[in-house]
DSSP file (Angstrom, degrees, kcal/mol; ACC not computed):
  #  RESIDUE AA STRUCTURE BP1 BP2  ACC     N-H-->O    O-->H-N    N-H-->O    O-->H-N    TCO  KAPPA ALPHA  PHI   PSI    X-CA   Y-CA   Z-CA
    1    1 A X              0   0    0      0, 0.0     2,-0.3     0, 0.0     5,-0.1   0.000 360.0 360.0 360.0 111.1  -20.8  -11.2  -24.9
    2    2 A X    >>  -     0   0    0      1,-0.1     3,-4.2     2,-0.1     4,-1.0  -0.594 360.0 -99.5 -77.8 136.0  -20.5  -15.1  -25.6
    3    3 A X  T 34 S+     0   0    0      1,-0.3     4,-0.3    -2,-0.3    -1,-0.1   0.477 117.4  52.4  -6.4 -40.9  -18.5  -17.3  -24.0
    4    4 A X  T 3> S+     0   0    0      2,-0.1     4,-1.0     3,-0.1    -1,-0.3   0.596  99.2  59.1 -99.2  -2.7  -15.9  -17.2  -26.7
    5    5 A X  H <> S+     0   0    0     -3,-4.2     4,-1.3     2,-0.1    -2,-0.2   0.871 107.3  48.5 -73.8 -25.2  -15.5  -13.9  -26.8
    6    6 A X  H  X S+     0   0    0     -4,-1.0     4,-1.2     2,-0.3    -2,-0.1   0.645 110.5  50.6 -61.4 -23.5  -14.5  -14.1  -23.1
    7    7 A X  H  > S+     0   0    0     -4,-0.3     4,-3.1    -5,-0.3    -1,-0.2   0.929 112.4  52.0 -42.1 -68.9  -12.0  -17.1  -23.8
    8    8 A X  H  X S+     0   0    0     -4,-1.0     4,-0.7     1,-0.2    -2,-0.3   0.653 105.7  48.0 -66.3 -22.7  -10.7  -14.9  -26.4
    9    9 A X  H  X S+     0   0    0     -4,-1.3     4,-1.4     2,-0.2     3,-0.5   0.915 106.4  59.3 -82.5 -44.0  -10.1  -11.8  -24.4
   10   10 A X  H >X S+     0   0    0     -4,-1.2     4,-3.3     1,-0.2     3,-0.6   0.942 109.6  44.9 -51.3 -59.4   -8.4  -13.9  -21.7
   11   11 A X  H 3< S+     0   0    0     -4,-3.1     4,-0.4     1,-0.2    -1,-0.2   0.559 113.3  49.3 -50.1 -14.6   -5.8  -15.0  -24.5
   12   12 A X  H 3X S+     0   0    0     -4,-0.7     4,-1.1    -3,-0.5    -2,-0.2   0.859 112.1  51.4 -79.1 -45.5   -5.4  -11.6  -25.7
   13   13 A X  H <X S+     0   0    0     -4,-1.4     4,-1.4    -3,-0.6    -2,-0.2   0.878 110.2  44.6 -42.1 -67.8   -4.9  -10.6  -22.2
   14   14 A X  H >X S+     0   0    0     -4,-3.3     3,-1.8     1,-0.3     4,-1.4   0.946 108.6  49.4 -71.2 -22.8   -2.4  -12.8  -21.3
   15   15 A X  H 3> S+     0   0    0     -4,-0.4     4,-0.9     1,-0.3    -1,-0.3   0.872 113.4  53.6 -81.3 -17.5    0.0  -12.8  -24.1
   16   16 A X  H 3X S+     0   0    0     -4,-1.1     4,-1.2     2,-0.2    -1,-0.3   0.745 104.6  51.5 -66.7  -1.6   -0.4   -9.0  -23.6
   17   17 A X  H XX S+     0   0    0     -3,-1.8     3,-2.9    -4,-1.4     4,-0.9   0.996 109.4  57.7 -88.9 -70.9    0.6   -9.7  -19.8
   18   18 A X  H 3X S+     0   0    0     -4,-1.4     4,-0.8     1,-0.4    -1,-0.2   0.383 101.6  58.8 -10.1 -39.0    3.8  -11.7  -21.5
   19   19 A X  H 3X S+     0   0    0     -4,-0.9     4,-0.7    -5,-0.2    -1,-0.4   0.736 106.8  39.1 -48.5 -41.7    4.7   -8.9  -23.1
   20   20 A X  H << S+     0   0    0     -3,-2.9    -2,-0.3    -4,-1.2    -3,-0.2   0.659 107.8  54.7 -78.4 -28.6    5.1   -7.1  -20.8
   21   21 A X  H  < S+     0   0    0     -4,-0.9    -3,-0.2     1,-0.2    -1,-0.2   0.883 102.6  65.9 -73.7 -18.6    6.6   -9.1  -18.4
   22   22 A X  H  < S+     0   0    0     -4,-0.8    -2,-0.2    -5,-0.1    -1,-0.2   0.858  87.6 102.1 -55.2 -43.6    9.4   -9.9  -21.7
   23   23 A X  S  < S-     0   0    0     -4,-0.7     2,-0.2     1,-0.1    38,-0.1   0.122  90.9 -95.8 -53.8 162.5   10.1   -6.0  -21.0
   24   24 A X     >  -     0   0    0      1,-0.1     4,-2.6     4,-0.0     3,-0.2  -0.448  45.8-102.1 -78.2 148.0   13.6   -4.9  -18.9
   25   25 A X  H  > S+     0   0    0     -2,-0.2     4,-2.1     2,-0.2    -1,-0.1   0.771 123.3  58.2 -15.0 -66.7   12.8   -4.4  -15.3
   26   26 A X  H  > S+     0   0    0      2,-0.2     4,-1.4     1,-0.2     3,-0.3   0.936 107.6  47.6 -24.8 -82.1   12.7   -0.6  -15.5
   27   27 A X  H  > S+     0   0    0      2,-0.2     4,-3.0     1,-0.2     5,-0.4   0.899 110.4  58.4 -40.3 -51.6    9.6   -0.6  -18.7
   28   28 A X  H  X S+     0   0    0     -4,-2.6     4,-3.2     1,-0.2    -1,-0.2   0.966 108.2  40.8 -62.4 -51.9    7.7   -3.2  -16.3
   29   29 A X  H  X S+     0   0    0     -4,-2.1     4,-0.6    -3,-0.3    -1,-0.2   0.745 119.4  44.6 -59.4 -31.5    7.5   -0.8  -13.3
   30   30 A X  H  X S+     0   0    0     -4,-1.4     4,-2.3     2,-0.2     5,-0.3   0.820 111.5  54.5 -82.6 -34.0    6.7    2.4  -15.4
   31   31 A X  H  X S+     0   0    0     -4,-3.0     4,-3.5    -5,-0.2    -2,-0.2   0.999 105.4  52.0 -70.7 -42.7    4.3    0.5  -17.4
   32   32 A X  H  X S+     0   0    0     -4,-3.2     4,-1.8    -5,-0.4    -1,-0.2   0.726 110.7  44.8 -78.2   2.9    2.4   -0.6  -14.3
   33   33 A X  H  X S+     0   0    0     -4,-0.6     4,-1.9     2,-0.1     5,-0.2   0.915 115.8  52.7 -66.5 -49.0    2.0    3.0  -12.8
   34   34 A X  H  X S+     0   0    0     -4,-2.3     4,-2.1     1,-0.2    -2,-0.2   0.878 111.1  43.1 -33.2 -66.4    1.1    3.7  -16.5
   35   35 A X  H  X S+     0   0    0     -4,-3.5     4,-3.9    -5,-0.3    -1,-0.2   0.928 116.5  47.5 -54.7 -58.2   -1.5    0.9  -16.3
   36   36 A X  H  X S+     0   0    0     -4,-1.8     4,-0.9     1,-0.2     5,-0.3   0.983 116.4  49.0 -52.3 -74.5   -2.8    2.1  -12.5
   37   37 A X  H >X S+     0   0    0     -4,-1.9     4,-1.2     2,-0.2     3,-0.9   0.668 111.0  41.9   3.9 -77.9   -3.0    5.5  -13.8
   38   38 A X  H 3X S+     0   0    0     -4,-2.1     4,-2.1     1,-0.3    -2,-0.2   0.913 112.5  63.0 -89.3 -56.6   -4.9    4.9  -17.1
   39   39 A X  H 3< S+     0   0    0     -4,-3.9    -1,-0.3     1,-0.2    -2,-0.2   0.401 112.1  32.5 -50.2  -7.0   -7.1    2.6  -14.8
   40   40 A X  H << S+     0   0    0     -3,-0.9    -2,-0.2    -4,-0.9    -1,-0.2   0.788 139.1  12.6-120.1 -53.0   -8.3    5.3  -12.7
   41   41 A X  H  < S+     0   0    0     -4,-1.2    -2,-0.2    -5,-0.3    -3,-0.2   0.013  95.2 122.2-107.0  35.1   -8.4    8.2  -14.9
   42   42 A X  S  < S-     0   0    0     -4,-2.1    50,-1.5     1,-0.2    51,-0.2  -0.193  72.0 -73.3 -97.4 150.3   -8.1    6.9  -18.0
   43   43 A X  B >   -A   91   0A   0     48,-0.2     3,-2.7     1,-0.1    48,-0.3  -0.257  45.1-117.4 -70.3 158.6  -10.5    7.0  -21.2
   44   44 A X  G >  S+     0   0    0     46,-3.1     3,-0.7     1,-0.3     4,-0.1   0.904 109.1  64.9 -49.7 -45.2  -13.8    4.8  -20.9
   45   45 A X  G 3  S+     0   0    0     45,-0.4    -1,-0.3     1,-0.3     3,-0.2   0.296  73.9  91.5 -93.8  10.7  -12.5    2.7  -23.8
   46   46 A X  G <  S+     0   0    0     -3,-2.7    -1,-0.3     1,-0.2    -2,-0.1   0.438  77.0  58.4 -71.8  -3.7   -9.8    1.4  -22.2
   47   47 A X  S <  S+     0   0    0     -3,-0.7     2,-1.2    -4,-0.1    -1,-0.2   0.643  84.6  95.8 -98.6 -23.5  -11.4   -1.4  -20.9
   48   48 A X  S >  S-     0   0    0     -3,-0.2     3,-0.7    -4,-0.1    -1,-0.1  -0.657 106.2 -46.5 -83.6 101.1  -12.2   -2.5  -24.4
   49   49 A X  T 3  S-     0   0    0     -2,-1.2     3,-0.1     1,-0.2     4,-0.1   0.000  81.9 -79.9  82.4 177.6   -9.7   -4.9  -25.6
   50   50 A X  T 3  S+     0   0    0      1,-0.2     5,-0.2     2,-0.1    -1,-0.2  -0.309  81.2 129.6-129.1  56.1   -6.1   -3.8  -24.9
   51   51 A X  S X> S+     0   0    0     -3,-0.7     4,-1.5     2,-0.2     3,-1.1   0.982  78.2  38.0 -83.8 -48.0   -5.4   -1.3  -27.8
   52   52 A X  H 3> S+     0   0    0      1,-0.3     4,-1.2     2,-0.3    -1,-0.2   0.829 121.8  49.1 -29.4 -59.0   -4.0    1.7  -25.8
   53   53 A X  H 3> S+     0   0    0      1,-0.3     4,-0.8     2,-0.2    -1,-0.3   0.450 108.7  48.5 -68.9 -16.0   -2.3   -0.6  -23.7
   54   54 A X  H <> S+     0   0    0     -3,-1.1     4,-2.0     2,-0.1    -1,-0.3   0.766 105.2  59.7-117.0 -32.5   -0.8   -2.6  -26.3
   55   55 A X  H  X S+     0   0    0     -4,-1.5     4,-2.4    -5,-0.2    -2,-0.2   0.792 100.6  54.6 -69.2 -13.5    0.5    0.3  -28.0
   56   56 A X  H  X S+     0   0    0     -4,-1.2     4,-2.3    -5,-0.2    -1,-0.2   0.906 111.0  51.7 -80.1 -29.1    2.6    1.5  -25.0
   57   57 A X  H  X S+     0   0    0     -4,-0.8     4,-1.5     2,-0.2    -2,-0.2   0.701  99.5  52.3 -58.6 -36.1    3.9   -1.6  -25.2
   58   58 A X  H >X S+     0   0    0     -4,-2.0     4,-2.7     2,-0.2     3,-1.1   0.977 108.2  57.5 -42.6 -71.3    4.7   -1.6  -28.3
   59   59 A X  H 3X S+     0   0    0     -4,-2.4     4,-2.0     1,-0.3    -2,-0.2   0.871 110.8  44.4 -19.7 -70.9    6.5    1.8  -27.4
   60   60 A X  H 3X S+     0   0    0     -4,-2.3     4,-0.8     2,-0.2    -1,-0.3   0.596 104.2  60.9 -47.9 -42.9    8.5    0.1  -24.9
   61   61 A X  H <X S+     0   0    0     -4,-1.5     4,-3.0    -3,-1.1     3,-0.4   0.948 112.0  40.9 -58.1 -79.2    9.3   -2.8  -27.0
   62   62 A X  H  < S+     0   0    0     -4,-2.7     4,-0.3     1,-0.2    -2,-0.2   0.711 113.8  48.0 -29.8 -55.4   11.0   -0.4  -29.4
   63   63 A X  H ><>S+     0   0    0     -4,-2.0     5,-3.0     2,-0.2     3,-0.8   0.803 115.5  49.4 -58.5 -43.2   12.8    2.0  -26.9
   64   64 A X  H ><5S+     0   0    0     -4,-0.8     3,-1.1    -3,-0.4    -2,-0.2   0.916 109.4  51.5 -67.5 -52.6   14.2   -1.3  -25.0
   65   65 A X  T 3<5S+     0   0    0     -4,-3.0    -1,-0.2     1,-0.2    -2,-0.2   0.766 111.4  44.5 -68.8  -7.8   15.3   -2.8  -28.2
   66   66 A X  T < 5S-     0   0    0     -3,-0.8    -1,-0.2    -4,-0.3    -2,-0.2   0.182 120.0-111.7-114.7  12.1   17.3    0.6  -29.2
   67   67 A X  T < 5 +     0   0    0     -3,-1.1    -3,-0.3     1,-0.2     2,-0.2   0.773  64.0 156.9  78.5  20.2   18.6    0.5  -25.6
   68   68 A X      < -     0   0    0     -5,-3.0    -1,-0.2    -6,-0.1     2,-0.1  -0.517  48.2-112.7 -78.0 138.7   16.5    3.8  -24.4
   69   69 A X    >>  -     0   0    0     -2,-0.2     3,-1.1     1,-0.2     4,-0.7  -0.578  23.2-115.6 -73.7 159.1   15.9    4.1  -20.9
   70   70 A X  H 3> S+     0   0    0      1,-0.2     4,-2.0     2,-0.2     3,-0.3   0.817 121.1  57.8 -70.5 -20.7   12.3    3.7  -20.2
   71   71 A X  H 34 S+     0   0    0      1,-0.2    -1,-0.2     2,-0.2     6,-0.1   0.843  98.1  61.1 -60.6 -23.7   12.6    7.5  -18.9
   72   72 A X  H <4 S+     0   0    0     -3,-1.1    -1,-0.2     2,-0.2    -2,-0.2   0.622 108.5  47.1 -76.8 -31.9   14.0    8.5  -22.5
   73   73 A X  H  < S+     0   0    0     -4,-0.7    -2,-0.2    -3,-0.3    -1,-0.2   0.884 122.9  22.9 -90.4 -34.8   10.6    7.3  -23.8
   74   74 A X  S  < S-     0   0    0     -4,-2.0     7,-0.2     1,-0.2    -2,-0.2  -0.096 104.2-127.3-114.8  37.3    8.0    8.7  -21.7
   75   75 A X        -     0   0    0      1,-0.2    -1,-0.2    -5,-0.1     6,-0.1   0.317  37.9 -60.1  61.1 158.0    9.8   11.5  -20.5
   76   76 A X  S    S+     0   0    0      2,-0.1     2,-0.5    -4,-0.1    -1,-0.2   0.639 121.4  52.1 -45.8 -31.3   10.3   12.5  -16.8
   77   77 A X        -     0   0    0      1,-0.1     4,-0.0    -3,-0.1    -1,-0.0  -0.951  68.4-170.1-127.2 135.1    6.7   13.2  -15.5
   78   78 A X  S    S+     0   0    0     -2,-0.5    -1,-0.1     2,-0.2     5,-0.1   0.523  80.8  62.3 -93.2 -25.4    5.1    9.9  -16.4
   79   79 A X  S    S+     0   0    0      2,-0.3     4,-0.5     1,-0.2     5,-0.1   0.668  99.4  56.6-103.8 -25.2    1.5   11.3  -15.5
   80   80 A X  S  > S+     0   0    0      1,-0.2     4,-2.1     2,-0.2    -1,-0.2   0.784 110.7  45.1 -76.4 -28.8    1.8   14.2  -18.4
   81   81 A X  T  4 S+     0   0    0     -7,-0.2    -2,-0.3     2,-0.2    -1,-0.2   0.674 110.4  46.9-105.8  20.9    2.4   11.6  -20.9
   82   82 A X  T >> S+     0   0    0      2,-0.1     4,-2.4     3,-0.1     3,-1.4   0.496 114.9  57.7 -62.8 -35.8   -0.3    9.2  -19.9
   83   83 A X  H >> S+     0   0    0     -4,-0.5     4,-1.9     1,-0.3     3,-0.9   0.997 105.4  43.0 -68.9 -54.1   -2.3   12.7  -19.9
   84   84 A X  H 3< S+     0   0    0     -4,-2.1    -1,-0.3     1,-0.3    -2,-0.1   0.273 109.4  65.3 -94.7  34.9   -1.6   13.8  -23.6
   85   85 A X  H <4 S+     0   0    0     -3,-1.4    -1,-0.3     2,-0.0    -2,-0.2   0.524 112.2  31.0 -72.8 -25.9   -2.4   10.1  -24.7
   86   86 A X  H X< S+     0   0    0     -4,-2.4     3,-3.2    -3,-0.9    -2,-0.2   0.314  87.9 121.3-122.6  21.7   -5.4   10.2  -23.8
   87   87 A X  T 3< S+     0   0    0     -4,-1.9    -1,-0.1     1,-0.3    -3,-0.1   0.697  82.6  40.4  30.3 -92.1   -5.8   14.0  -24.5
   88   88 A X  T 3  S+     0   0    0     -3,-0.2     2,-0.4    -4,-0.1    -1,-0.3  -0.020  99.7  94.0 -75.6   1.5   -8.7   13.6  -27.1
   89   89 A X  S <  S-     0   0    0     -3,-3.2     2,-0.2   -45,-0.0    -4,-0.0  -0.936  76.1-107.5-131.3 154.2  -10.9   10.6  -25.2
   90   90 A X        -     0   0    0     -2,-0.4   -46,-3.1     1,-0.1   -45,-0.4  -0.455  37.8-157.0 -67.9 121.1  -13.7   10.8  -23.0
   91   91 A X  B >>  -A   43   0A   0    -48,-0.3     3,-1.3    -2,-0.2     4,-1.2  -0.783  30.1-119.3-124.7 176.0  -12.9   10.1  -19.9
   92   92 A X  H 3> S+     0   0    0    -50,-1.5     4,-1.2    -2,-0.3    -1,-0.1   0.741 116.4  70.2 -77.5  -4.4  -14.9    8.8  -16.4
   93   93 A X  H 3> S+     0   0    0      1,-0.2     4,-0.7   -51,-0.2    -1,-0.2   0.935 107.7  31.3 -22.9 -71.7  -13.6   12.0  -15.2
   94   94 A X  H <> S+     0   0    0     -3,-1.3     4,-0.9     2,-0.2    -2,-0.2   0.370 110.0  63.6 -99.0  14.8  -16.1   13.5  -17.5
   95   95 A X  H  X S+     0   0    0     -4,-1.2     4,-3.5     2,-0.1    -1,-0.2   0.834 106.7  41.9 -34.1 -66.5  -18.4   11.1  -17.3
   96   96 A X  H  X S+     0   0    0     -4,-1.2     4,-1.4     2,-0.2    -2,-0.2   0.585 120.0  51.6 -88.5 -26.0  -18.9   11.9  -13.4
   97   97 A X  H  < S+     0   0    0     -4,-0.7    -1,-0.2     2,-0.2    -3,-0.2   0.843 110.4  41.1 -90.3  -8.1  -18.8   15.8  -14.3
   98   98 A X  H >X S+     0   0    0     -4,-0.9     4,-2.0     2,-0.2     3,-1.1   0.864 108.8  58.7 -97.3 -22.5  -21.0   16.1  -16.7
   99   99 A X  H >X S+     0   0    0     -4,-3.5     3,-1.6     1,-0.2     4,-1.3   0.925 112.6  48.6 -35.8 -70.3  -23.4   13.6  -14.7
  100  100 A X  H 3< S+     0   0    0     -4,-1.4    -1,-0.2     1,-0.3    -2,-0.2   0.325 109.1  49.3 -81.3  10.2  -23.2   16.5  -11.7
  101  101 A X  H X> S+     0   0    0     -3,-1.1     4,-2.1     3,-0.1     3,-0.6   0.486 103.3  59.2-107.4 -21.2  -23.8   19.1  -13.9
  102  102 A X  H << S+     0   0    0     -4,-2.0    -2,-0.2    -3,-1.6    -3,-0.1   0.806 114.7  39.5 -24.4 -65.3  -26.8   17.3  -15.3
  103  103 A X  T 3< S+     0   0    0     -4,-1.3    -1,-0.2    -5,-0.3    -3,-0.1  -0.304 108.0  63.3-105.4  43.5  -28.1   17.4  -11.8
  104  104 A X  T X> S+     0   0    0     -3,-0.6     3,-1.9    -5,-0.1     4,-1.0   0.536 108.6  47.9 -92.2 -85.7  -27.0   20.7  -11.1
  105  105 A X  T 3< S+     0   0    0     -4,-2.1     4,-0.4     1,-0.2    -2,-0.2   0.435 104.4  47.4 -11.1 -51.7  -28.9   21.4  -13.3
  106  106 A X  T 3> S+     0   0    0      1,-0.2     4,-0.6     2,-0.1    -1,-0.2   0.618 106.9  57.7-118.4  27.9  -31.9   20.0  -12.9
  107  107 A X  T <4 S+     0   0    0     -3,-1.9     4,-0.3     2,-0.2    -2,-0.2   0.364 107.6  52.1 -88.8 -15.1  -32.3   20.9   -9.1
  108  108 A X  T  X S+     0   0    0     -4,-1.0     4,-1.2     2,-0.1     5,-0.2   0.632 109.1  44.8 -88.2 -26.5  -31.9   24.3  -10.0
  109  109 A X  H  > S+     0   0    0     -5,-0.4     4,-2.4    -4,-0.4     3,-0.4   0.966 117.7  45.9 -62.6 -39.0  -34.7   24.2  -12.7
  110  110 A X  H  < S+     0   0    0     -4,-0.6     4,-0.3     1,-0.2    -1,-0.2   0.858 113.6  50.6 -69.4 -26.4  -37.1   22.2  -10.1
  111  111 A X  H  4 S+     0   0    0     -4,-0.3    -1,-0.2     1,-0.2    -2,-0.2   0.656 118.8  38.7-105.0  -1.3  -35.9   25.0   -7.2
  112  112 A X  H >< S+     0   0    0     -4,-1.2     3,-0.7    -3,-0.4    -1,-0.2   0.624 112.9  55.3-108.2 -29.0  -37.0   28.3  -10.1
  113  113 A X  T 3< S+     0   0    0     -4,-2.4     3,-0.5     1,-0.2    -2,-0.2   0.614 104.9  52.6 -82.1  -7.6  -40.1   26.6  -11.3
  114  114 A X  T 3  S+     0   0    0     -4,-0.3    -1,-0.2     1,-0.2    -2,-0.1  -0.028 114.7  44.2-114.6  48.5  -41.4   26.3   -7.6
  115  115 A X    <         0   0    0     -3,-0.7    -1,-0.2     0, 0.0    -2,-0.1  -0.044 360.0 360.0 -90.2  13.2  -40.9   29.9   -7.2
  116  116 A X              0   0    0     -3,-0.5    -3,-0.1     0, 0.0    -2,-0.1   0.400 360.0 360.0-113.7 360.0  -42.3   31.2  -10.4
């Protein structure tokens, strides 16, 4: 990564940060559980560039301008639609299980080949 893409990510960053802060009060606070959320169990590729993230905003943008409460957009349980956005992507969830099942694995092969 050069030096200008890092520039550039930082300007991408903030004017998404701007966006968001443009949102009503309500949308700012659900988007930053959203954001802690997705940052913790969230798909790997969430770190790349802020397309997930910029589409919730997006979301938000839309629902705010047609005067929807932000509950009226993601629904009551916040953590079920974070969940079926990222549904379909690999996450570091399953990263970290299938690493221990890996080495489940191959501590039970090592503990049956020094019995055979």
């Amino acid at each position: 990564m050069s030096i200008r893409d890092i520039i550039e990510g930082k300007k991408e960053w903030r004017a998404h940060v701007a966006r968001v802060k443009a949102l009503p009060r309500d949308y700012q606070i659900v988007y930053k559980e959203i954001q802690k959320y997705l940052f913790k169990v969230g798909p790997v590729e969430l770190t790349e560039g802020t397309g997930l993230l910029s589409g919730i905003v997006d979301l938000f943008e839309e629902g705010a301008a047609v005067g929807k409460g932000v509950l009226e957009v993601t629904g009551r349980d916040v953590a079920a639609f974070c969940d079926d956005l990222i549904k379909d992507s690999k996450t570091y969830a399953d990263i970290y299980q299938e690493a221990v099942a890996r080495e489940s694995n191959k501590a039970i092969k090592k503990a049956t080949d020094k019995t055979k």
